[in-house]
Structure formats: structure tokens, C-alpha cells
C-alpha positions as a printed NumPy array, in Angstrom:
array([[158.421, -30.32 ,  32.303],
       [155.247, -32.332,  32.109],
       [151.973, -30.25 ,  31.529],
       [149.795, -30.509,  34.05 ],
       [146.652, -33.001,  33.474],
       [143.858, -30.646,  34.536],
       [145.067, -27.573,  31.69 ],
       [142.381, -27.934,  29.199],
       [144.203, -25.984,  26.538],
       [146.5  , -28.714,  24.234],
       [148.549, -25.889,  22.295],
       [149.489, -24.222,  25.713],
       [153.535, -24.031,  26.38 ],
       [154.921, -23.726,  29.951],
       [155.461, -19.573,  30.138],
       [159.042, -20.617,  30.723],
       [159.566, -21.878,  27.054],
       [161.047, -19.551,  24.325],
       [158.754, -18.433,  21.965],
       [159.252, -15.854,  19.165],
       [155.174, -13.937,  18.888],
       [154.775, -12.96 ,  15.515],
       [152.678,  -9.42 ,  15.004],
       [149.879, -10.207,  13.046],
       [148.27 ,  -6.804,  13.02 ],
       [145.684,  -6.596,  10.65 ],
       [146.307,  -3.927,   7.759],
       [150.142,  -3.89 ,   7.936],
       [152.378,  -3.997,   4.892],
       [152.83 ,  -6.972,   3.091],
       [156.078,  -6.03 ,   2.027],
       [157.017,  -4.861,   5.469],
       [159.472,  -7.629,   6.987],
       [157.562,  -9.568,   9.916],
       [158.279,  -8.284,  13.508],
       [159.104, -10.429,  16.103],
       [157.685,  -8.935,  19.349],
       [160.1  ,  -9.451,  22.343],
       [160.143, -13.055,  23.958],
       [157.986, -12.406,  27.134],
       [159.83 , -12.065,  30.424],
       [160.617, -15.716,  31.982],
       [158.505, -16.819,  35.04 ],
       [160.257, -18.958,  37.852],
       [158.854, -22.416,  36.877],
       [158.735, -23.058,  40.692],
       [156.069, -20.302,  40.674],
       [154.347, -22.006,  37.66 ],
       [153.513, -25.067,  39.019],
       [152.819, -24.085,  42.549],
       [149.221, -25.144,  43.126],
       [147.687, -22.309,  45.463],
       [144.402, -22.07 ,  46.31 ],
       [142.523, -18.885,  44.742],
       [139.245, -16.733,  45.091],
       [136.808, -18.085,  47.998],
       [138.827, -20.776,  48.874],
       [142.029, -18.672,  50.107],
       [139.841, -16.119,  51.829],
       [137.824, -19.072,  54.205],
       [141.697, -20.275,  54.867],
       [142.439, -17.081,  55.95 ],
       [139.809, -15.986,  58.104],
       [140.03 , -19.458,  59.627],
       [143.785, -19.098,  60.098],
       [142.705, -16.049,  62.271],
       [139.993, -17.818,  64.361],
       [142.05 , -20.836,  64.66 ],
       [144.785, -18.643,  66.527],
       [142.81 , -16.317,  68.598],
       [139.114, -17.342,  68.945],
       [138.299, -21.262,  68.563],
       [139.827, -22.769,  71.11 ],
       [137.827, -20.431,  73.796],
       [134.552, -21.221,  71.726],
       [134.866, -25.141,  72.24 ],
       [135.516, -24.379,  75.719],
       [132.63 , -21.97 ,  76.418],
       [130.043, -24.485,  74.426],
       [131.542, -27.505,  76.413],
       [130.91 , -25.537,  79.447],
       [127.498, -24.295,  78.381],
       [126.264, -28.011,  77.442],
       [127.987, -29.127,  80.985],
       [130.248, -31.283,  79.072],
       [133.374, -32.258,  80.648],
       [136.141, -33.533,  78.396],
       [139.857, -33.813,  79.468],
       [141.909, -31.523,  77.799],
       [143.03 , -34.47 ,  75.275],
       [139.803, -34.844,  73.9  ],
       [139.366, -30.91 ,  74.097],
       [142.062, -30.66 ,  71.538],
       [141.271, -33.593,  69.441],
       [137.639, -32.011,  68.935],
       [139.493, -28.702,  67.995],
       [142.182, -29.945,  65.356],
       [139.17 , -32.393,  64.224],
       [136.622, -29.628,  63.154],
       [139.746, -27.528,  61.287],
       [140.996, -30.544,  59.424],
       [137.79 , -31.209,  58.416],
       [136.473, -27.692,  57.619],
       [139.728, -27.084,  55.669],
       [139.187, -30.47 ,  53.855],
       [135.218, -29.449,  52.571],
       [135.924, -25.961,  51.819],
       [139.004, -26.005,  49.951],
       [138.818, -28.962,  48.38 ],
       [139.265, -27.763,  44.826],
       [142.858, -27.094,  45.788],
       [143.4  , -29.763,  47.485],
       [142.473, -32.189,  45.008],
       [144.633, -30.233,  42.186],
       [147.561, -30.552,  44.62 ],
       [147.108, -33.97 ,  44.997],
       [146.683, -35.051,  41.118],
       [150.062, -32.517,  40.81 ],
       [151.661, -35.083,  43.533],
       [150.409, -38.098,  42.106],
       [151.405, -36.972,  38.035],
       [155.007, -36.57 ,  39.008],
       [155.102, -39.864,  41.274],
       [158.051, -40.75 ,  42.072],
       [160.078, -37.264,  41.686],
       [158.044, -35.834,  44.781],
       [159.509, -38.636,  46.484],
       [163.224, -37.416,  46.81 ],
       [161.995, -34.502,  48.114],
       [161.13 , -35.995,  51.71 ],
       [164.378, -36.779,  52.775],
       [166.256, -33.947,  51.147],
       [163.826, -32.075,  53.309],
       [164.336, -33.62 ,  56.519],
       [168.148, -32.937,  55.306],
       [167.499, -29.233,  55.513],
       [165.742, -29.438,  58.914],
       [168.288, -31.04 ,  60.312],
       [170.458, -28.995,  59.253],
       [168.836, -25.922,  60.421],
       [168.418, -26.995,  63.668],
       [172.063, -27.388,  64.621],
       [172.88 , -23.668,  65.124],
       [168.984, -23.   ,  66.736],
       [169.88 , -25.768,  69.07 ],
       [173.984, -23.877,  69.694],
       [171.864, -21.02 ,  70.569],
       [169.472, -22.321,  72.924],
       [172.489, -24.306,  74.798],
       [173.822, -20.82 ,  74.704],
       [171.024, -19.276,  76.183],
       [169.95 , -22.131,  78.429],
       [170.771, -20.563,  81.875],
       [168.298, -17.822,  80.907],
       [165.457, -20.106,  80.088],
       [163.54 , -22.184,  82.549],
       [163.374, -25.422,  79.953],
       [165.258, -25.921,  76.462],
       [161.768, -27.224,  75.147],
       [158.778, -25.367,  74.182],
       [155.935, -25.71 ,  75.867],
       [153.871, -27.26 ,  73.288],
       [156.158, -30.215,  73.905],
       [155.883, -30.211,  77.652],
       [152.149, -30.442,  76.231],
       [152.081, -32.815,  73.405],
       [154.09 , -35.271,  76.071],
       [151.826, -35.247,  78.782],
       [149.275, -36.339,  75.603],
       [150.747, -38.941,  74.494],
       [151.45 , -40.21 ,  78.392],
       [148.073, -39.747,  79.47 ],
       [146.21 , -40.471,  76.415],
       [148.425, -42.157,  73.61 ],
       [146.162, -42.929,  70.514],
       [144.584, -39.84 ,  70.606],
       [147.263, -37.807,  70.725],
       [149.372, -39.589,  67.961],
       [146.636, -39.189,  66.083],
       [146.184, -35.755,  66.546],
       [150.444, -34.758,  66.137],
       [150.521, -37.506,  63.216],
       [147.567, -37.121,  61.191],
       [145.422, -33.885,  61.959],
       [148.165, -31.532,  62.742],
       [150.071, -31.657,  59.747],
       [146.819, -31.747,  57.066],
       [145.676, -28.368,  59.26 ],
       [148.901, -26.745,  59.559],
       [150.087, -27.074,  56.241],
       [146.995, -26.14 ,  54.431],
       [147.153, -22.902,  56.622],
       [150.59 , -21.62 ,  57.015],
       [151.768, -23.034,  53.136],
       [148.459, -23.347,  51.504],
       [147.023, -20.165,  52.294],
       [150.384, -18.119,  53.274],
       [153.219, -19.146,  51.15 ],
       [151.766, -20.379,  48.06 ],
       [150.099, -17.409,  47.278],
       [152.875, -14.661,  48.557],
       [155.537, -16.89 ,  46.659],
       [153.882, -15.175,  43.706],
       [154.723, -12.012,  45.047],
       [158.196, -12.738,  46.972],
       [159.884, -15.834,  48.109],
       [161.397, -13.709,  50.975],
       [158.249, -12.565,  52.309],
       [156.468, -15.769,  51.477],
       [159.388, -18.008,  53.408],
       [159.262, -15.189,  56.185],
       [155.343, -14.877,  56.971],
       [155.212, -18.425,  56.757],
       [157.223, -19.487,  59.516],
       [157.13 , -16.994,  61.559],
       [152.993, -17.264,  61.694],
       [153.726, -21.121,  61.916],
       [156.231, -20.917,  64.772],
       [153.663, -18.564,  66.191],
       [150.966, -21.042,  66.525],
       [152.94 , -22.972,  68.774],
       [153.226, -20.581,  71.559],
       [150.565, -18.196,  70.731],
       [147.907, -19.811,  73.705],
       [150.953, -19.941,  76.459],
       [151.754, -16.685,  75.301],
       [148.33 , -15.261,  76.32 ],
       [148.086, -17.091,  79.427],
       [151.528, -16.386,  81.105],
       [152.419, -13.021,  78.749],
       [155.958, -14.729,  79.022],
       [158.16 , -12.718,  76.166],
       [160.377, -15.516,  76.556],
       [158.187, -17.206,  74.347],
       [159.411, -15.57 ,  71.423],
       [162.562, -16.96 ,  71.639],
       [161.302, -20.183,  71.937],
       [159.509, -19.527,  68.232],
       [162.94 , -20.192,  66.634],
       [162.699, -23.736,  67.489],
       [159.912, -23.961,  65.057],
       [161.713, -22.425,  62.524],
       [164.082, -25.377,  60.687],
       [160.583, -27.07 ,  60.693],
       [159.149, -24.096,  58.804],
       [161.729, -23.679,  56.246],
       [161.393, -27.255,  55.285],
       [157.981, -27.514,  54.99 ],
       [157.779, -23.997,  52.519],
       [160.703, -25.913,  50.177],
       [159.272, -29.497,  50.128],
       [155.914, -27.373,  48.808],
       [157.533, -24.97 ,  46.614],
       [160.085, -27.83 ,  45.565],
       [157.116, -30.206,  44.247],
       [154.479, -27.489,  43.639],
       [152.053, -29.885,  45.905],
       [150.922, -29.044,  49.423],
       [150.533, -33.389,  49.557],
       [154.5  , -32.979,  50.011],
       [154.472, -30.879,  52.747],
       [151.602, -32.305,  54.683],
       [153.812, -35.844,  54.089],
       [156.597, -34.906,  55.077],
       [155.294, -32.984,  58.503],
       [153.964, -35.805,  58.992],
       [156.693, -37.835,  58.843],
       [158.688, -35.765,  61.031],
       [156.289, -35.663,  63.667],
       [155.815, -39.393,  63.74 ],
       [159.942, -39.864,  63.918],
       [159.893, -37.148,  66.916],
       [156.922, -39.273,  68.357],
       [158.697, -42.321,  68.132],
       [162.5  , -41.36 ,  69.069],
       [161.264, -38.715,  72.014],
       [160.194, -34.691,  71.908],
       [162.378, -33.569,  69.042],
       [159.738, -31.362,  67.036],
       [155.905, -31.767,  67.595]])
């Protein structure tokens, strides 16, 4: 494994190495044979070089990730409507992704720039990991689909409603919107839900880290029909959003760069764009 450029320390071995520590305790015997202290317990490498973001920087994602799901959305509205502005509900969103990409991009930027000099020192090798990743989504998403033909007579539609949505978007309003689903959504989402979620709970538990994760991710997407209709339906729906998930946490853990996920949501949601209302 390559050492990362930004570790300022040349004599520093990746923890996963072997390495017999000697016991140089001052005042012990000099006839006493050396003591070899026990080789320190390995570390998953893929928790090594997983850049996460870490003091202030996780805990504006986080409080963001809150307001983001509950609270901004009603505050754009209420200033718009305060400043008798009227915007179509196109623009309405493209204001609200805007000012989270771009709040995301000032205040964590440390991380994001490590991320992206971790993408850009293993080149090519991050590069593999797109389409094994779009391998895994697809493949995910044939038994969620079996179960939603399964439980289609019980549903009103067999797509969310964030892609009744995102359709009407890109009908009424193209650019915008592709811009939005192709550009903005996936910087936003992935800095939240793997930046700020995964990355640092994969340190902890992959479960829990993979789990939290997707479910809060799948949860975005039905979170403000879910407070205006109360449908529990809705939670079914979530597990449409769920191959996407998976894919996203393993292209980041996979590469260690949250560059890799953000390209490769990206990606997918300019292929569903393109070829019709697969995942948005």
C-alpha cells in the first residue's frame, strides 16, 4: 500500500505491517535477553485509509444533515414568501440543494480536499471501482424490485415519489433539474450520508455504519411526502433506495475517497436520467 502524500512522518509504517517493538526500558539488565513486546493488534486497512472528516468539520455535517431533513426546506419557503418572491418549485429546490452543496463545500473542505488527493494518488485503481459498483446495485435491486412486483397491488405506484417528482423536473424545467439530480445531489448526499455517517461509524462497526447510512439516505427521499401525506406506505418505498445505498458506502469504503462515491452517484443518476426513472 502506498503511504498517503499528506503523512508528514517518513519512518511511519501502515498499522497493518508486522513489526516486532523492542522494550527499551531504561535501567533494565544488560544481560537480560531483549523482549519483544507483542505485535500490536492488526487494523482493517479499509479503516486505515478511509478519509473521514473529524472535529468541527463532522459536527457542522451533522447538524446540517438534521436541518437539511427537517427544517430548510420550510425556511426557503417562509423567506421566499416573506420577500414576496415567487419561484416555481424547480427553482425552489435548485436554491435549496445549491446553498447545501455549497455550505458543505466551504466548511468541510479540509476533508474534502484530503479525499480528493487520496482519489487522485491511487488514479487509476479508484477507477475499477465504478463499475464494480454499479455491479452491486444492480444486483441488489433485482430481489427489491421481485418484492415490489410482489407487493404491487397494495401500492398505488411501483415508483417513489421523489421520481414522480424529479420527472415532472426534468419535463417542466430540464437543465435545471439535471443539474440539480447530476451534479448537486450527489456532492450533498454523499458528503452527508457517507462523509459524515459511514466514514466515521465504519471506525466503530461496518454493520452499523452500512445500516445508518442507508437507511438515513433512503430516508431523505421520502422524508417531506412522508410529513405531508403521513402515508406509512412510504417506508416501504425506502427499500428502493437501498441497492443505491449499499453501493455508494462500498465504492467509499472500497477507495477510502468520498470523490468515488460522489462519482459514481453521479453517474448513476445521469444513466437513470438518460434511459428513464430508474434511481434519482
Amino acid at each position: 500500500m502506498d503511504k498517503d502524500p499528506w503523512d508528514k512522518d517518513p519512518e511511519r509504517k501502515a498499522p497493518w505491517e508486522s513489526e516486532t517493538r523492542i522494550n527499551n526500558l531504561w535501567g533494565k539488565d544488560p544481560q537480560e535477553p531483549e523482549k519483544a513486546l507483542p505485535p500490536p493488534e492488526p487494523i482493517d486497512p479499509k479503516v486505515y485509509r478511509l478519509v473521514t472528516p473529524h472535529g468541527r468539520e463532522f459536527w457542522l455535517g451533522f447538524l446540517y444533515l438534521f436541518l437539511h431533513l427537517f427544517f430548510l426546506g420550510d425556511i426557503i419557503y417562509l423567506v421566499l414568501w416573506d420577500l414576496g418572491l415567487e419561484f416555481s418549485l424547480v427553482q425552489v429546490n435548485l436554491i435549496f440543494m445549491a446553498l447545501g452543496t455549497v455550505f458543505l463545500l466551504l466548511t468541510m473542505r479540509r476533508f474534502l480536499q484530503e479525499s480528493f488527493v487520496r482519489f487522485l494518488h491511487f488514479g487509476l485503481s479508484n477507477l475499477w471501482v465504478l463499475p464494480l459498483g454499479y455491479a452491486i446495485r444492480f444486483a441488489l435491486s433485482i430481489p427489491v424490485t421481485l418484492i415490489f412486483v410482489d407487493f404491487a397491488s397494495t401500492l398505488e405506484t411501483t415508483v417513489g415519489p421523489n421520481e414522480e417528482l424529479v420527472r415532472d423536473f426534468l419535463y417542466q424545467n430540464p437543465l435545471p433539474s439535471i443539474f440539480m439530480v447530476v451534479i448537486l445531489a450527489p456532492i450533498l448526499e454523499e458528503i452527508l450520508f457517507r462523509g459524515v455517517i459511514f466514514g466515521p461509524l465504519r471506525k466503530k462497526s461496518r454493520f452499523l455504519a452500512y445500516f445508518v447510512s442507508t437507511a438515513l439516505f433512503a430516508f431523505l427521499h421520502i422524508v417531506a411526502f412522508l410529513l405531508l401525506t403521513f402515508d406509512p406506505s412510504l417506508f416501504f418505498i425506502m427499500l428502493f433506495y437501498v441497492p443505491a445505498g449499499i453501493a455508494f458506502c462500498w465504492a467509499y469504503e472500497k477507495s477510502g475517497s468520498i470523490w468515488t462515491a460522489i462519482l459514481l452517484h453521479a453517474v448513476m443518476n445521469l444513466v437513470a436520467v438518460l434511459l428513464g426513472p430508474v434511481l434519482l
